[in-house]
C-alpha positions as CSV (number, residue, x, y, z in Angstrom):
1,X,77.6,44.3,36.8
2,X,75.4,47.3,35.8
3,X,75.4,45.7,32.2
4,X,74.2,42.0,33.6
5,X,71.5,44.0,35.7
6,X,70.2,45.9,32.8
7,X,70.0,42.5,30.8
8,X,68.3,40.8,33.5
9,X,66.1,43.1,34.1
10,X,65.0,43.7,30.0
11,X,64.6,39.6,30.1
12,X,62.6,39.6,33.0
13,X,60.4,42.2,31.1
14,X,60.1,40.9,27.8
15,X,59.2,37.2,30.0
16,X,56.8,39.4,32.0
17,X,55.3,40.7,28.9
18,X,55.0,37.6,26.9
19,X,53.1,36.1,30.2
20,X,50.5,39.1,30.0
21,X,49.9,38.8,26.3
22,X,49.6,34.8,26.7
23,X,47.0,34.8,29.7
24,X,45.4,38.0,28.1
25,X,45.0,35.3,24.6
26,X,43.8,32.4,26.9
27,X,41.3,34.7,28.9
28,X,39.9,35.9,25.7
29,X,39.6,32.6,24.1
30,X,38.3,31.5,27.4
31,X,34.9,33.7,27.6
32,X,34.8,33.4,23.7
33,X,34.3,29.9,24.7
34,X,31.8,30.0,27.2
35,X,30.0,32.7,25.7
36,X,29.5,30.6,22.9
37,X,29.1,27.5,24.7
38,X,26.0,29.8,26.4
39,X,24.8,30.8,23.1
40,X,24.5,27.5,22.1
41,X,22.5,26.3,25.2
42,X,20.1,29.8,25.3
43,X,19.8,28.5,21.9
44,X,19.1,25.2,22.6
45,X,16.6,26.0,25.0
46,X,14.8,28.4,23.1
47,X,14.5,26.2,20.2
48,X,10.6,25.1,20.3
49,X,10.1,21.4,20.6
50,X,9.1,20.1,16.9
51,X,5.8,18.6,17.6
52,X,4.8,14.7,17.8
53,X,1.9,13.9,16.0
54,X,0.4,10.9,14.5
55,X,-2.7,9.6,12.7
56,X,-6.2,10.3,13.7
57,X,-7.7,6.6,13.4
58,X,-10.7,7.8,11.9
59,X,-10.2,10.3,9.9
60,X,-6.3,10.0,8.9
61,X,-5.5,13.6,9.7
62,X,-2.2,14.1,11.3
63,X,-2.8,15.1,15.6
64,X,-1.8,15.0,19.1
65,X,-1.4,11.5,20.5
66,X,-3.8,12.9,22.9
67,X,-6.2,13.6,20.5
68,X,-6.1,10.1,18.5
69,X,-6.7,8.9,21.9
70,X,-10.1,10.1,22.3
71,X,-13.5,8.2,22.6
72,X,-15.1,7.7,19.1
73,X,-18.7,7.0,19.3
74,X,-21.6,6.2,16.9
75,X,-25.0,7.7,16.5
76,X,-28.4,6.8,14.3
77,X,-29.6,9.8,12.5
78,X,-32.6,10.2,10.8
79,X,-33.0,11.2,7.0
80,X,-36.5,10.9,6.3
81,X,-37.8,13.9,3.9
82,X,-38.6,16.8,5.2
83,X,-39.2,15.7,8.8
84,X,-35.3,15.6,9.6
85,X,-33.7,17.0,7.4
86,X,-31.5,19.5,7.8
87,X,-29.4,17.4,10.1
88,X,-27.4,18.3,12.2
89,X,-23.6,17.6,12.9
90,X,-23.4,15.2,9.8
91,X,-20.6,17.2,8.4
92,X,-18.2,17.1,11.1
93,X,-18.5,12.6,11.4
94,X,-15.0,11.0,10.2
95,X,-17.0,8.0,8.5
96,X,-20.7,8.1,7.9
97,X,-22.5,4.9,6.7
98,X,-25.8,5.3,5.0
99,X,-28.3,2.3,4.0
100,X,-32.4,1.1,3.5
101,X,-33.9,1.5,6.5
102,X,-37.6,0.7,5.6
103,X,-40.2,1.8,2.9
104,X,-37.2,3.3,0.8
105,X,-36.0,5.5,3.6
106,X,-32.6,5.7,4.3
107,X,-30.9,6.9,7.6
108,X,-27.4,6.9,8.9
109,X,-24.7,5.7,11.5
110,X,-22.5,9.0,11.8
111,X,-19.3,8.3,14.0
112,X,-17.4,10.8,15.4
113,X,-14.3,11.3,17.5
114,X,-14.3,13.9,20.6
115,X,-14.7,17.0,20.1
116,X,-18.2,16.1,19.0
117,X,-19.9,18.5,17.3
118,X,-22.0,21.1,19.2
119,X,-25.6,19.2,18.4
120,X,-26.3,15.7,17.1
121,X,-29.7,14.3,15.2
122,X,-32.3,14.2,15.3
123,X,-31.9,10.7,16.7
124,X,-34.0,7.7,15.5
125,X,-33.9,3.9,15.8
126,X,-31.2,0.9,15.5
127,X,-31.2,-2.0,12.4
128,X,-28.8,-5.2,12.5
129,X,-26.3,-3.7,10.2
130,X,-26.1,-0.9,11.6
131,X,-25.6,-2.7,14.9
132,X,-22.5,-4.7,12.9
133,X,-20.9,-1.5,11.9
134,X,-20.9,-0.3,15.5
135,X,-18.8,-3.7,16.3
136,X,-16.3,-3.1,13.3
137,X,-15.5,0.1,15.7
138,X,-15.6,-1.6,18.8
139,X,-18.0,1.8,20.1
140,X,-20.7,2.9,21.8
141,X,-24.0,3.3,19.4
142,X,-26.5,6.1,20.6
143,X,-30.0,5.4,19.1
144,X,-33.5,5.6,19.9
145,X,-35.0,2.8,20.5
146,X,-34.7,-0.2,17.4
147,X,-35.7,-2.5,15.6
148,X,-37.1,-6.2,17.1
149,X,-34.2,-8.0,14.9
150,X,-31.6,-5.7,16.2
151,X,-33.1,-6.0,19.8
152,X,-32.2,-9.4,19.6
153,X,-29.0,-9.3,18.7
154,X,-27.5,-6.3,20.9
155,X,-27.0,-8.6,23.7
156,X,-25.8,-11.5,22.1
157,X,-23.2,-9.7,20.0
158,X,-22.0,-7.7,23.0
159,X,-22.8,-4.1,21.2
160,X,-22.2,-1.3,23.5
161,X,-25.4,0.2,23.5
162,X,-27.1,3.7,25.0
163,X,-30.6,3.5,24.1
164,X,-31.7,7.2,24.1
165,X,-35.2,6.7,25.0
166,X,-33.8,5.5,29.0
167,X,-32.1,9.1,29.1
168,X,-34.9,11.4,27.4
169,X,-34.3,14.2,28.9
170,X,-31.2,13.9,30.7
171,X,-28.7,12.9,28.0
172,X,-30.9,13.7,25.3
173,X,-33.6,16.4,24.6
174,X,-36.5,17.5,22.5
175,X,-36.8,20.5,20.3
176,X,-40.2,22.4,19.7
177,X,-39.4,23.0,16.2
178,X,-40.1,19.8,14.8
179,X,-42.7,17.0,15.4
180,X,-42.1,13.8,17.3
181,X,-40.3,11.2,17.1
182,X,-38.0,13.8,14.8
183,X,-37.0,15.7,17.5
184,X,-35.0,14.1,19.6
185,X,-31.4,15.4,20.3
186,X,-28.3,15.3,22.4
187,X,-25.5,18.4,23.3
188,X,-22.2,17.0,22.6
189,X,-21.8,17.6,26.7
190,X,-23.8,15.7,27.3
191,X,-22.9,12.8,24.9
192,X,-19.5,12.8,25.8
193,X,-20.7,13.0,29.6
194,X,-22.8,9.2,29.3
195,X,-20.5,7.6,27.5
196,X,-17.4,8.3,30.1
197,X,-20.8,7.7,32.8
198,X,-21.4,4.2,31.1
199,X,-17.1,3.5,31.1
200,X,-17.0,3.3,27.3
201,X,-14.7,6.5,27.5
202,X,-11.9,4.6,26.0
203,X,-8.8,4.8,23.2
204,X,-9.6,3.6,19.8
205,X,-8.9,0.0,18.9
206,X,-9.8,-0.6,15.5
207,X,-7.6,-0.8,12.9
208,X,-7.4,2.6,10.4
209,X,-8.3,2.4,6.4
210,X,-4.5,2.8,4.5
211,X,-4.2,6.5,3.6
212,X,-2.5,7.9,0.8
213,X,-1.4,11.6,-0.2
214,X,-3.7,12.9,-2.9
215,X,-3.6,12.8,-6.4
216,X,-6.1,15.3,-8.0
217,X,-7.1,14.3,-11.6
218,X,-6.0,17.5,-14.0
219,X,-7.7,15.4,-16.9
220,X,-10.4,13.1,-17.3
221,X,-12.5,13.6,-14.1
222,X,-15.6,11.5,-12.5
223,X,-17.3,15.1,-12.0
224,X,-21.2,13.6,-10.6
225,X,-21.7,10.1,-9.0
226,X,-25.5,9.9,-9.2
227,X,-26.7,7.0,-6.3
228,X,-30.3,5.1,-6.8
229,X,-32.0,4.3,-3.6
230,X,-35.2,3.9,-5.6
231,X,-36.6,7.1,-4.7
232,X,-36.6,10.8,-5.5
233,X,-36.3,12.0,-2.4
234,X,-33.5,9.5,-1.5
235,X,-31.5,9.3,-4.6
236,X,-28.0,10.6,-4.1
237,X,-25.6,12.8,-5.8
238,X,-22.3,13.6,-5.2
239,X,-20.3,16.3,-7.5
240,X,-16.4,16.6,-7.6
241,X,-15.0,19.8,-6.5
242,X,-11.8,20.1,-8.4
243,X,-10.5,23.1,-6.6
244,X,-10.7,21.1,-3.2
245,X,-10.9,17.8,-4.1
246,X,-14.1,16.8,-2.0
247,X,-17.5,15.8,-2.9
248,X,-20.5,18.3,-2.1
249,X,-23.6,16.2,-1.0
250,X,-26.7,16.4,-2.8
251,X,-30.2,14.0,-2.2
252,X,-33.4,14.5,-3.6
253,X,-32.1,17.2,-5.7
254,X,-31.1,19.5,-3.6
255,X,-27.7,20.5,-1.6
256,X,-27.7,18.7,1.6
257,X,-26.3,21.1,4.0
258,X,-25.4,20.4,8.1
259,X,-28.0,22.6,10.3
260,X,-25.2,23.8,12.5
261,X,-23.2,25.4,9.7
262,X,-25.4,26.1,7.1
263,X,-22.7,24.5,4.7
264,X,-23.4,22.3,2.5
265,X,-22.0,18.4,3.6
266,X,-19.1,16.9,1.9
267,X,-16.7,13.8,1.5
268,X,-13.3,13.3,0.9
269,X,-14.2,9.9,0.3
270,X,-17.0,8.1,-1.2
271,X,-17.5,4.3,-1.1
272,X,-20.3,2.6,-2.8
273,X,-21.0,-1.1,-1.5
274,X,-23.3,-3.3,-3.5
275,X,-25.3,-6.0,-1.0
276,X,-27.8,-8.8,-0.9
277,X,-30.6,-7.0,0.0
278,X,-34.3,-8.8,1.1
279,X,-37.3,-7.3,2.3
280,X,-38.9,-9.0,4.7
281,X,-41.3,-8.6,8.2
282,X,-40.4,-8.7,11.8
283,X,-42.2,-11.2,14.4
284,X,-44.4,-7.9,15.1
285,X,-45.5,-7.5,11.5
286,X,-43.7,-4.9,10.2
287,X,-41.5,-4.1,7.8
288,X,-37.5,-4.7,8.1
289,X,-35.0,-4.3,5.5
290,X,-32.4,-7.3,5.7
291,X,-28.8,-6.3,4.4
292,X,-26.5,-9.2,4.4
293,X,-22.9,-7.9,5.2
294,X,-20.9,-11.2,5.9
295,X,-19.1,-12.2,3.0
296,X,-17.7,-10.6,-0.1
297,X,-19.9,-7.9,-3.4
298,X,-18.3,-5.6,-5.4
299,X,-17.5,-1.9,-4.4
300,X,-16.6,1.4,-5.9
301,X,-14.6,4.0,-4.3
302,X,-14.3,7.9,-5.4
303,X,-11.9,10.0,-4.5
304,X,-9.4,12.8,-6.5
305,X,-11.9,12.6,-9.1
306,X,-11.5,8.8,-9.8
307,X,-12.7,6.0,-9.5
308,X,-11.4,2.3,-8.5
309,X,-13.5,-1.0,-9.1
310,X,-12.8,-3.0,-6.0
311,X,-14.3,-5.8,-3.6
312,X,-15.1,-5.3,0.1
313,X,-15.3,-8.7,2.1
314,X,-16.6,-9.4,5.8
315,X,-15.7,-12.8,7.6
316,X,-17.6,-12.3,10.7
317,X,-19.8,-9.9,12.4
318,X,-17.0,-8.5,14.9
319,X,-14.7,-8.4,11.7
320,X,-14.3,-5.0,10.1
321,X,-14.6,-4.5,6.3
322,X,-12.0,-4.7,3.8
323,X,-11.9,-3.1,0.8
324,X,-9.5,-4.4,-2.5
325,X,-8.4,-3.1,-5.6
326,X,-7.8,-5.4,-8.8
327,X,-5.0,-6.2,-7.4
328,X,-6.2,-7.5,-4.0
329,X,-4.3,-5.1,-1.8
330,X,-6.2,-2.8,0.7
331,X,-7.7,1.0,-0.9
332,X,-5.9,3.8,0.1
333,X,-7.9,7.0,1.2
334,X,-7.8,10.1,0.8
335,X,-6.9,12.2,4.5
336,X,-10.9,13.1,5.2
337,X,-13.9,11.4,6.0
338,X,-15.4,8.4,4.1
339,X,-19.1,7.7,3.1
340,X,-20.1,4.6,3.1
341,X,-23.3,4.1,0.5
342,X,-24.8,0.3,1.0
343,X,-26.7,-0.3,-1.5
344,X,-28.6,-3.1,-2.9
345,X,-27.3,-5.5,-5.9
346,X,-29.1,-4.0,-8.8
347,X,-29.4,-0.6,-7.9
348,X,-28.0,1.5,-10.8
349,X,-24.7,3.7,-10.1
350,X,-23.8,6.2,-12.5
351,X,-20.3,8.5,-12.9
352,X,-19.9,11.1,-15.5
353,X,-16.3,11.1,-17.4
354,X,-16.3,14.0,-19.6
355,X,-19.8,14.0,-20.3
356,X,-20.6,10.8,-20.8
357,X,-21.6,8.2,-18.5
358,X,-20.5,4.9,-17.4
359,X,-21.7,2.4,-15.1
């Protein structure tokens, strides 16, 4: 009896044992388990959210949904020599058209997307392509005051105008630096404050250029692009910056440079548009420059120190410009602004290619 006692009793032991090992295994692998399990959520929540960002429509550049979504508005700018230039906020427009306006001045339709740049002009008047560029965009088009041909059309072609002479001195300003009519202003507060006033405060709907990653020339590079207006103080040039792959702006011979930065402009892009071109009179006698943009001319687009022979081609005056290679497929651009130089058909464009020029 004593010896089936002590058996019992070793067995119930050893069983007892082998229980406290076992649960001891599971309660370890247990907590292993749900510490990990932990670890792997604290982790999951600490992990930053990669973020979601998309296209800016106007200038390419990768941003916030919230961002792409913001008003894009147009404003006339004033070039004429010296009276307005510098200008200011030309630098920080994502496309910037520049044409005739009259007596071999030209002048420009800067657009921009919000944030807009601290201070804009000074502001001067509208022309009919200008006007047609403004419905490519589907946008608002600040200017002050404008021709009696594009008077005529704003209406009709449903532009979405703010005429800065009704909101001198509310929406606009003058400066006492400079003479009249080449001092006329606005704050980007207050910009941005009329046109959500007016309900044009609205996402883009235009359809972007095709971008493309760059492709820097190491070689053979276009190094000046030398632009005839027919004037001295109007003739452009714009020289390739290798090291960042831009254009720096220069017109009348000297570096053009944005008043609110003091830096000199530049381009990512640079598009060169050859147009029928007449100069005519308005019913009130004077002078108008008539630049025909519907249909098709021949074009030239720099970028990475290139160049491409293309075609741009209009159908209508709501339809935006296209612009095709040899090949007939859209241009691809460069992330970056694009200016846009109209110029007339016969008006001499020159490129240097190690040293020598071409045309």
């Amino acid at each position: 009896m004593i010896k089936e006692a002590s058996k019992r009793f070793l067995f119930l032991s050893l069983y007892k044992g082998f229980l406290i090992i076992t649960l001891a295994v599971l309660a370890t692998s247990l907590i292993n388990g749900c510490n990990q399990t932990a670890g792997q959520h604290i982790s999951t929540i600490m992990q930053p959210r990669k973020p979601v960002t998309v296209a800016d429509p106007l200038t390419g550049a990768q941003v916030s949904e919230n961002i792409a979504n913001r008003p894009v508005v147009g404003v006339m700018i004033e070039n004429l020599y010296p009276d307005a230039r510098p200008q200011s906020g030309l630098s920080k427009a994502g496309v910037v058209y520049e044409a005739l306006a009259e007596g071999g001045i030209t002048r420009f339709l800067a657009i921009f997307q919000e944030p807009l740049p601290a201070l804009i002009g000074p502001v001067r008047s509208l022309r009919p392509y200008y006007l047609l560029w403004g419905l490519e965009y589907d946008i608002p088009v600040a200017h002050a005051g404008e021709s009696q041909p594009a008077l005529a059309q704003i209406g009709p072609l449903g532009l979405k105008n703010i005429d800065a002479l009704a909101y001198d001195g509310i929406y606009f300003f003058r400066t006492n630096d400079r003479l009249a009519p080449h001092n006329l202003y606005t704050k980007s507060t207050d910009l941005s404050a009329l046109v959500t006033k007016l309900g044009w405060a609205n996402t883009p709907t235009f359809t972007p250029v095709v971008r493309k990653a760059e492709t820097p020339l190491t070689t053979a590079v276009y190094t000046k692009i030398k632009i005839n207006y027919g004037g001295s103080d109007y003739n452009v040039e714009w020289q390739y910056d290798r090291v960042n792959n831009n254009y720096k702006r220069v017109q009348g011979g000297l570096a053009q440079i944005d008043r609110n930065t003091g830096l000199q402009i530049t381009a990512k892009n640079v598009v060169v548009e050859f147009t029928p071109t007449a100069y005519n009179s308005q019913p009130n006698g004077l002078p108008e420059t008539d630049i025909d943009l519907i249909g098709t001319g021949k074009a030239l687009v720099f970028e990475d120190g290139n160049v491409i022979t293309a075609t741009w081609e209009k159908s209508s005056d709501n339809a935006q410009t296209q612009l095709l290679d040899s090949a007939g497929t859209p241009v691809k651009f460069n992330v970056g602004n694009i200016w846009y130089e109209i110029i007339p058909n016969g008006n001499s464009v020159t490129y240097d290619i190690a040293h020598s020029k071409s045309k």
